[in-house]
C-alpha positions in Angstrom: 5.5 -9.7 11.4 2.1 -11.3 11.1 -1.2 -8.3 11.8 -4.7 -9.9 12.1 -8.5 -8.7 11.4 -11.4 -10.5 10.9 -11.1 -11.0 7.5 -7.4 -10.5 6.0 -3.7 -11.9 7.2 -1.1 -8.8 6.5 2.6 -10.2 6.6 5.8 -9.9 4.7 6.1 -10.6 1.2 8.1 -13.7 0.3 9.2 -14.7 -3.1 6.5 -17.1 -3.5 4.2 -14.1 -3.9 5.9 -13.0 -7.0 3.4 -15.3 -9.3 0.3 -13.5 -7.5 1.9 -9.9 -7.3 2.2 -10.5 -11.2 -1.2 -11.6 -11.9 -2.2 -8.2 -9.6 -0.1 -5.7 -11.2 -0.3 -6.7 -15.0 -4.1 -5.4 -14.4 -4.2 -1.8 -16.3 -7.5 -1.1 -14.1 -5.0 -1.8 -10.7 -2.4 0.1 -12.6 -4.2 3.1 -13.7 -4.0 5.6 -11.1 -0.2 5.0 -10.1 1.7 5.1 -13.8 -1.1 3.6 -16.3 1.8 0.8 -16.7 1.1 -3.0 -15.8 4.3 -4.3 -15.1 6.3 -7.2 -16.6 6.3 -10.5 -14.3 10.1 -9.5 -14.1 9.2 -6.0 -12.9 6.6 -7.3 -10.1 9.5 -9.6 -8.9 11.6 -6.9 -8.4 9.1 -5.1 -6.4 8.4 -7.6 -4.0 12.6 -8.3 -4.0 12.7 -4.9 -2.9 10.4 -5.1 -0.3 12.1 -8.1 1.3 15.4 -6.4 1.4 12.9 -2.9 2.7 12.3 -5.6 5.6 16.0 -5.7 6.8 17.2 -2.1 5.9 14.6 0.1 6.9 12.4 -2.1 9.5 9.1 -1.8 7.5 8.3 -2.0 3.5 4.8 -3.0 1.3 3.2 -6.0 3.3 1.6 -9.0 1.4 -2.3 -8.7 2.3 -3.8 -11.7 2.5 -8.0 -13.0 2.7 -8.0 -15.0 5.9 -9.9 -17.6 4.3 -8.4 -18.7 1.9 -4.8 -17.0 2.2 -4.5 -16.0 -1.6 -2.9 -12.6 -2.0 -5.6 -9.6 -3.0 -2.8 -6.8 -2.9 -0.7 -4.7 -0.5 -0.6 -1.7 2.1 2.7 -0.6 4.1 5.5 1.7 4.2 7.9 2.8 2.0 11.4 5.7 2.1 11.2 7.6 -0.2 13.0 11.3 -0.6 10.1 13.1 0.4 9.2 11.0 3.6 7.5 7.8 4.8 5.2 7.0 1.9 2.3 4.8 3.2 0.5 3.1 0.3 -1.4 0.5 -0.7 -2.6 -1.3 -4.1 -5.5 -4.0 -4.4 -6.5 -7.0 -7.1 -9.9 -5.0 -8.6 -12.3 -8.2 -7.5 -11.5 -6.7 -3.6 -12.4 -3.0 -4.5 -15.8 -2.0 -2.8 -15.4 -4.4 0.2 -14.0 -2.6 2.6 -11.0 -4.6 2.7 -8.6 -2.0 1.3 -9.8 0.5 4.6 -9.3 -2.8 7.3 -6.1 -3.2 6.1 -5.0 0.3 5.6 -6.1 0.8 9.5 -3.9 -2.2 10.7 -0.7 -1.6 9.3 -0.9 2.2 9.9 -1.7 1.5 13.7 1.1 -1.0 13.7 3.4 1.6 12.0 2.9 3.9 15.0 2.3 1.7 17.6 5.1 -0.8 16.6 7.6 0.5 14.3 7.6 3.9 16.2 6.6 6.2 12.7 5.9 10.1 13.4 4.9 10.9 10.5 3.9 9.2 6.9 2.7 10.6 3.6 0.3 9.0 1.1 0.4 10.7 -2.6 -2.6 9.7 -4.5 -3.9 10.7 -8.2 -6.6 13.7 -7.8 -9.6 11.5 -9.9 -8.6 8.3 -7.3 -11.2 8.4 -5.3 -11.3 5.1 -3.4 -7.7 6.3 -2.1 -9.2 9.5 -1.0 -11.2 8.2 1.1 -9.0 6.0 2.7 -6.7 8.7 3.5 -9.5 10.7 5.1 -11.2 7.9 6.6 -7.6 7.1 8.3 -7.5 10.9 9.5 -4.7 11.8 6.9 -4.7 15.8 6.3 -4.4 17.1 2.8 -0.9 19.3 2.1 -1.0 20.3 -1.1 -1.8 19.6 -5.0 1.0 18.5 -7.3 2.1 16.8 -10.0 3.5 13.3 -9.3 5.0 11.2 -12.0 3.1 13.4 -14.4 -0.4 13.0 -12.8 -2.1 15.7 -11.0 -2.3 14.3 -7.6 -3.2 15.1 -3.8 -0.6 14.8 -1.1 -1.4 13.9 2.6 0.1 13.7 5.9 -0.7 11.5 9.0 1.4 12.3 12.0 1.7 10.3 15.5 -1.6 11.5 17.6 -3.1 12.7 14.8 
């Protein structure tokens, strides 16, 4: 799987990411809004592990997001199972916040979800005071559900379904 824009390569995670995916996640300021908990370099290898193995089981997972330029790894956007439904969700390194880059990439692998993988419907769960993820999720055409709490964060809960 390799998706294209002007500005950003989105493919599969390998292992050779894990170094990167570290460097991203033990950032409290990336953290903040989805447990307040940088993870261990062991932790972020496990997550991308368990996106490669997503890969083969389910079809889809969290996709390495790459700048075009210079191919270094700013973050992630993709699919995940989880028990209540397709979660699409994404997670940036803070020097790529503001750009626009989050939205371009967001757009391409949720088109490529429907268009590709053959998704109905996905969710995306995002704390109530993240507001850059709002607006991704509104941008995209998502449709708010419902307030809840979410690993004990007050947070919004969106659907996008094919045709949408």
């Amino acid at each position: 799987m390799l998706l294209e824009t002007n500005r950003l390569i989105i493919e599969y995670f390998n292992t050779s990411d894990i170094s990167d995916w570290a460097k991203i996640e033990s950032d409290a300021d990336v953290r903040r809004f989805v447990d307040g908990k940088v993870l261990s370099f062991e932790e972020a290898s496990k997550y991308v592990k368990m996106n490669i193995r997503q890969y083969q089981t389910n079809g889809y997972g969290r996709y390495a997001v790459r700048l075009k330029e210079k191919r270094n790894l700013i973050g992630m956007c993709g699919f995940l199972k989880e028990s209540y439904g397709i979660d699409f969700g994404y997670r940036y390194s803070k020097d790529s916040w503001g750009t626009g880059l989050g939205f371009e990439a967001a757009k391409t692998v949720l088109n490529y979800g429907f268009s590709e993988l053959g998704l109905e419907k996905v969710v995306g769960l995002t704390a109530e005071q993240n507001y850059g993820s709002i607006r991704i999720l509104e941008k995209l055409g998502f449709k708010f559900d419902e307030k809840l709490l979410f690993n004990n964060t007050k947070a919004f809960k969106y659907h996008y379904t094919r045709g949408c």
